[in-house]
Chimera marker file (.cmm) of the C-alpha trace (Angstrom):
<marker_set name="trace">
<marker id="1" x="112.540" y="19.892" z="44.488" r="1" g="1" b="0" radius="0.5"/>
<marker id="2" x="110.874" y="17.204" z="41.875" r="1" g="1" b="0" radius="0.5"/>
<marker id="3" x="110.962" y="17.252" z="37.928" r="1" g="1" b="0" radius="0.5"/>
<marker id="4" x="111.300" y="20.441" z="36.192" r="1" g="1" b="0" radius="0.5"/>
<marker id="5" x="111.677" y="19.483" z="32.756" r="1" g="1" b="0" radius="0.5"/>
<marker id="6" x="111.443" y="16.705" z="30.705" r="1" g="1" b="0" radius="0.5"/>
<marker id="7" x="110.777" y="15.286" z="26.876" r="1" g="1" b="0" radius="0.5"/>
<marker id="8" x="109.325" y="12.838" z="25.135" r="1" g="1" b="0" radius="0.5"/>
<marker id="9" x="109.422" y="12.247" z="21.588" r="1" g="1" b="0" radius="0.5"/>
<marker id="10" x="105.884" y="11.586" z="20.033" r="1" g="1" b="0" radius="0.5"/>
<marker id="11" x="104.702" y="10.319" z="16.612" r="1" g="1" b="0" radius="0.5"/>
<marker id="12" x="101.313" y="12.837" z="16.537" r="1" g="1" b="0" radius="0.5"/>
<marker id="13" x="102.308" y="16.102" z="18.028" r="1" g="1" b="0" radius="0.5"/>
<marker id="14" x="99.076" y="17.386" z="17.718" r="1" g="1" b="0" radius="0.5"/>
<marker id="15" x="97.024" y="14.589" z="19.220" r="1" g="1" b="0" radius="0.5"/>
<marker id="16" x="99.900" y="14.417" z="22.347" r="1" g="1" b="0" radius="0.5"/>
<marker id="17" x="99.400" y="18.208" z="22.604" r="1" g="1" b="0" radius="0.5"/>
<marker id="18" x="95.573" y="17.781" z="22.889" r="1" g="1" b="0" radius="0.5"/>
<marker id="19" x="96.036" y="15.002" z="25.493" r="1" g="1" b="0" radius="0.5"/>
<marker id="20" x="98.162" y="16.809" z="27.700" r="1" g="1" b="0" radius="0.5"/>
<marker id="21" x="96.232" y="20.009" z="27.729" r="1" g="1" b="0" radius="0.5"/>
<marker id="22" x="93.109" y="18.911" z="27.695" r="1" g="1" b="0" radius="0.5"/>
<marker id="23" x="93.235" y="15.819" z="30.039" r="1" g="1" b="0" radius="0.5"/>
<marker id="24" x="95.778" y="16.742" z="31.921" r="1" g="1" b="0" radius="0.5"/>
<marker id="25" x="95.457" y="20.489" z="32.192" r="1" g="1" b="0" radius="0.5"/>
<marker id="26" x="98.601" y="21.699" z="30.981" r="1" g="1" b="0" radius="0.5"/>
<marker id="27" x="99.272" y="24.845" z="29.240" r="1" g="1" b="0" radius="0.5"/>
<marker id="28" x="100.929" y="25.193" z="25.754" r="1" g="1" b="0" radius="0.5"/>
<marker id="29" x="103.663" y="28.280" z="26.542" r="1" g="1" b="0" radius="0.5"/>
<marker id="30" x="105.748" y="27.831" z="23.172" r="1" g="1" b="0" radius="0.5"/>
<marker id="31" x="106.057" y="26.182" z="19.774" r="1" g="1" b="0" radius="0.5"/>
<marker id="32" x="108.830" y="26.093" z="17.478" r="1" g="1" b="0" radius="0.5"/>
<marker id="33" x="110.731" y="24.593" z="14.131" r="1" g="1" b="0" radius="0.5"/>
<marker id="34" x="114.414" y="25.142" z="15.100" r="1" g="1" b="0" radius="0.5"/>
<marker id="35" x="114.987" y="22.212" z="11.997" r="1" g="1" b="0" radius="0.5"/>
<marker id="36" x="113.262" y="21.757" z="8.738" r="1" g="1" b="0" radius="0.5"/>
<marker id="37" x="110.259" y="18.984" z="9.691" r="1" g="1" b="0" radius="0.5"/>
<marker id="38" x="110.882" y="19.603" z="13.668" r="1" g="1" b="0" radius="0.5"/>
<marker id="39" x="108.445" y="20.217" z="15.997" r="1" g="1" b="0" radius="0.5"/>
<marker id="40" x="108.901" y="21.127" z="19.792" r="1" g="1" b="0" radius="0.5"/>
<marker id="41" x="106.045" y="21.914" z="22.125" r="1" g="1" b="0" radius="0.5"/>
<marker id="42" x="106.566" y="23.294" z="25.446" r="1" g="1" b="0" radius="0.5"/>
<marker id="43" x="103.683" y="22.540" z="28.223" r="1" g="1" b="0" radius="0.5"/>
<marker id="44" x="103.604" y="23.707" z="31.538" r="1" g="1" b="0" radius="0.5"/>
<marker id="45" x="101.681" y="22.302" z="34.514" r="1" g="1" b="0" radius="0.5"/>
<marker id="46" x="99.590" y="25.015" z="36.192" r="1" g="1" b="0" radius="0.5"/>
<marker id="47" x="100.126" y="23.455" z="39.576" r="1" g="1" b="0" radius="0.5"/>
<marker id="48" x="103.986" y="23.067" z="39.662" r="1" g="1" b="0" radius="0.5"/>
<marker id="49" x="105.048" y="24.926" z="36.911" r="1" g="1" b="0" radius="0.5"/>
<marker id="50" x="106.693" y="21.900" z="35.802" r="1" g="1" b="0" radius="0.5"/>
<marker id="51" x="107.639" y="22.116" z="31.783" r="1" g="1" b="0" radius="0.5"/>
<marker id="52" x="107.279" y="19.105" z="29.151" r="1" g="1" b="0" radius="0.5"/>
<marker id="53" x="108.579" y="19.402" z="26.088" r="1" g="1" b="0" radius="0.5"/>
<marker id="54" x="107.197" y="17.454" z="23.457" r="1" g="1" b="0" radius="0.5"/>
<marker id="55" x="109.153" y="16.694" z="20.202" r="1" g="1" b="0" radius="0.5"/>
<marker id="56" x="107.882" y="15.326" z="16.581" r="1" g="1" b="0" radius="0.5"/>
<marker id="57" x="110.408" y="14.397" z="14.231" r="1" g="1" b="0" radius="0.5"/>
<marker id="58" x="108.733" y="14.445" z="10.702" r="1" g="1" b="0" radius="0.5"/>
<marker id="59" x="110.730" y="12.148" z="7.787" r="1" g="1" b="0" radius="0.5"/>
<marker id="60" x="112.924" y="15.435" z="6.569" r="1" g="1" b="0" radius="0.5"/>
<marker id="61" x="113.965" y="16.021" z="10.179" r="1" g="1" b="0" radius="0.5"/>
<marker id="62" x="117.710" y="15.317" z="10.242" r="1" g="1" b="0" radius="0.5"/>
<marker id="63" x="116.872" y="13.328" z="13.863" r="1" g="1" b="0" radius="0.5"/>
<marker id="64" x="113.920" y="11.242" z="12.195" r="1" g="1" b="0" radius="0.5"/>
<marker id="65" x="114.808" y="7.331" z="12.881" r="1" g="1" b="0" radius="0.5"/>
<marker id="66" x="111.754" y="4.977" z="11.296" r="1" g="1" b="0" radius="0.5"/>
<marker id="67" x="112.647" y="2.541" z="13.672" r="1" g="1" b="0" radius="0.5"/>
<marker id="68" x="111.871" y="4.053" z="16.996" r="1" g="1" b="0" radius="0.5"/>
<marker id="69" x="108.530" y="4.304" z="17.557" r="1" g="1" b="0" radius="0.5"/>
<marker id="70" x="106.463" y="7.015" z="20.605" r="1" g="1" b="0" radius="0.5"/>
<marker id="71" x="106.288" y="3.271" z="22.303" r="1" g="1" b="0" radius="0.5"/>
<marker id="72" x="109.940" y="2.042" z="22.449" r="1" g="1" b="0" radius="0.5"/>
<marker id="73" x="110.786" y="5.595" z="23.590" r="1" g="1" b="0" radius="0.5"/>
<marker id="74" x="108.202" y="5.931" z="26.700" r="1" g="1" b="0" radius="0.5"/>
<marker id="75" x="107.353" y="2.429" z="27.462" r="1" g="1" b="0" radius="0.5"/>
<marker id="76" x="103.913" y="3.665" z="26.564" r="1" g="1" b="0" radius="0.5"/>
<marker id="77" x="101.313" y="3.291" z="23.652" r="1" g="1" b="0" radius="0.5"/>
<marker id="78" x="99.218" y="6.108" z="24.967" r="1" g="1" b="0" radius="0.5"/>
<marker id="79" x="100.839" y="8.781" z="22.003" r="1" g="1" b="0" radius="0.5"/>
<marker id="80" x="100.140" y="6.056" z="19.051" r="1" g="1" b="0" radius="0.5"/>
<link id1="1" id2="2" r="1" g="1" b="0" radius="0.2"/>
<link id1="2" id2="3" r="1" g="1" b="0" radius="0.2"/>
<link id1="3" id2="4" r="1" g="1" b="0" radius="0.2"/>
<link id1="4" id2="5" r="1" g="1" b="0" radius="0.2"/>
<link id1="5" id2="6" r="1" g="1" b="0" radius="0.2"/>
<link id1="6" id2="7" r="1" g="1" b="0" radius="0.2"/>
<link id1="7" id2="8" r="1" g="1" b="0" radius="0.2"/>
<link id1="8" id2="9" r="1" g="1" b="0" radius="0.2"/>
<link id1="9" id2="10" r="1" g="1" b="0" radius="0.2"/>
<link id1="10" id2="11" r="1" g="1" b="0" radius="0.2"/>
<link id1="11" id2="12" r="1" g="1" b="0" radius="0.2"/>
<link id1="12" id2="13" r="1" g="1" b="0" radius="0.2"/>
<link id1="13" id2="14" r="1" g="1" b="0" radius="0.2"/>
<link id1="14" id2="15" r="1" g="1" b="0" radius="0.2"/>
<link id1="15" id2="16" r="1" g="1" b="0" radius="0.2"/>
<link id1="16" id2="17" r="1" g="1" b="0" radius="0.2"/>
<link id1="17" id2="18" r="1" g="1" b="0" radius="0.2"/>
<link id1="18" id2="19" r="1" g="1" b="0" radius="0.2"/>
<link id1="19" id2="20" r="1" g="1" b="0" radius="0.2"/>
<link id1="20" id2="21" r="1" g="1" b="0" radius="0.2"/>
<link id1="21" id2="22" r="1" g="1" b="0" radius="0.2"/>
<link id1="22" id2="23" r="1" g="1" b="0" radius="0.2"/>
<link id1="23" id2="24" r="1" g="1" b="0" radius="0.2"/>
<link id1="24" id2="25" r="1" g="1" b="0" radius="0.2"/>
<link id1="25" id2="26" r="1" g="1" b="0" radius="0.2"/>
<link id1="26" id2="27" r="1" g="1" b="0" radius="0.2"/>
<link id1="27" id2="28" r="1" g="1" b="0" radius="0.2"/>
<link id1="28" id2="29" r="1" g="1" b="0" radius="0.2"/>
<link id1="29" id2="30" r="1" g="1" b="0" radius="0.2"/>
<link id1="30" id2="31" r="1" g="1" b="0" radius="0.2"/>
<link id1="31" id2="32" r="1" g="1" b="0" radius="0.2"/>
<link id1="32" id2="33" r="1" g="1" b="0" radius="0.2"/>
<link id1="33" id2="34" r="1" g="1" b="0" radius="0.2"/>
<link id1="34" id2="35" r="1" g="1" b="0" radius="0.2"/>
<link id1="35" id2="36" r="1" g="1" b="0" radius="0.2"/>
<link id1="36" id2="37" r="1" g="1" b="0" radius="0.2"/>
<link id1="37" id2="38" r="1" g="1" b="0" radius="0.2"/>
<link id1="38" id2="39" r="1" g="1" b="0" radius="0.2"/>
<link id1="39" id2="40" r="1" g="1" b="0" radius="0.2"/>
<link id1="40" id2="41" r="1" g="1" b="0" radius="0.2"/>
<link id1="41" id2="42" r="1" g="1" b="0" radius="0.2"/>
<link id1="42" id2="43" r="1" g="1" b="0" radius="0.2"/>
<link id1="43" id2="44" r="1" g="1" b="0" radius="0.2"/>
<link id1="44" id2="45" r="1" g="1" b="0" radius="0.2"/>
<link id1="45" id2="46" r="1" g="1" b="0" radius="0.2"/>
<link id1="46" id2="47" r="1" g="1" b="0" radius="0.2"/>
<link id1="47" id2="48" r="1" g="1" b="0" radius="0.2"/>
<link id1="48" id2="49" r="1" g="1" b="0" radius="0.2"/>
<link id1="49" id2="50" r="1" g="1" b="0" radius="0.2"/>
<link id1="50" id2="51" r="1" g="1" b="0" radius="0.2"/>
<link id1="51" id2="52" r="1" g="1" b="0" radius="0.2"/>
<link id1="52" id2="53" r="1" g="1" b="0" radius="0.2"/>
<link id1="53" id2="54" r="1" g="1" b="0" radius="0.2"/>
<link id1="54" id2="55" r="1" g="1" b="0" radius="0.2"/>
<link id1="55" id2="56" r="1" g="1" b="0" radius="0.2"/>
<link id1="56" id2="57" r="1" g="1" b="0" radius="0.2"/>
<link id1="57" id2="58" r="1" g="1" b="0" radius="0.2"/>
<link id1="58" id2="59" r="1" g="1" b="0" radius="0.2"/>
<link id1="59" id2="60" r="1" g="1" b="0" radius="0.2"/>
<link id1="60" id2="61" r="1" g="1" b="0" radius="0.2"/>
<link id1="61" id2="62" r="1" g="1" b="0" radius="0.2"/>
<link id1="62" id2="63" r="1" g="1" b="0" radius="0.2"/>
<link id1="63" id2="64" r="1" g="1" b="0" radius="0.2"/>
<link id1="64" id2="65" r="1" g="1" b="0" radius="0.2"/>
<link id1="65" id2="66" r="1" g="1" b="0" radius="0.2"/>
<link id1="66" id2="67" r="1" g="1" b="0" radius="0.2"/>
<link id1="67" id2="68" r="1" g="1" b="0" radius="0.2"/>
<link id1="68" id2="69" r="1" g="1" b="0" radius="0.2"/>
<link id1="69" id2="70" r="1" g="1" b="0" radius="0.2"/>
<link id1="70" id2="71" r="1" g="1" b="0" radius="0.2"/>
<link id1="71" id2="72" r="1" g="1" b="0" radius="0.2"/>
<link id1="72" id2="73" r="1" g="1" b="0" radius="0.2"/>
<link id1="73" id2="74" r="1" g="1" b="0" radius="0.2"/>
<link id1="74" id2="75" r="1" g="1" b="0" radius="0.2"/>
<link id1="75" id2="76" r="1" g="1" b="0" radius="0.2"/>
<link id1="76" id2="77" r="1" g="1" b="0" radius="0.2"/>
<link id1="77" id2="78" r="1" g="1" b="0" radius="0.2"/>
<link id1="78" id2="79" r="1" g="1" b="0" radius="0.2"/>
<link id1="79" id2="80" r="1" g="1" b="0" radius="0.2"/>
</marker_set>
């Protein structure tokens, strides 16, 4: 069956939302602000129809945490 959906919490939402569209060829299917100073992307993959969501917690966001960074969440600095 393989992934359907996943997240990852980034630190530029716009800069991980240009990386995954344009390098990897997803498309952005919805954006919304269900909290003051959140941001969640959904991406789909064209191919699988797999769906990432991506999620930016700005300093007003109730979930914001100044200690955890894009690269203690994904093992990753690709999002810095």
């Amino acid at each position: 069956m393989g992934l359907i959906y996943s997240a990852i919490r980034v630190r530029d939402i716009d800069k991980a939302v240009e990386f995954y569209t344009k390098l990897l060829g997803m498309k952005e299917i919805e954006r919304m602000s269900p909290i003051p100073d959140e941001i969640a992307v959904v991406l789909q993959s064209p191919d699988t129809k797999n769906k990432l969501r991506l999620m930016y917690f700005g300093k007003k966001c109730k979930w914001y945490n100044a200690k955890l960074s894009a690269q203690s969440l994904t093992g990753s600095s690709v999002m810095q």
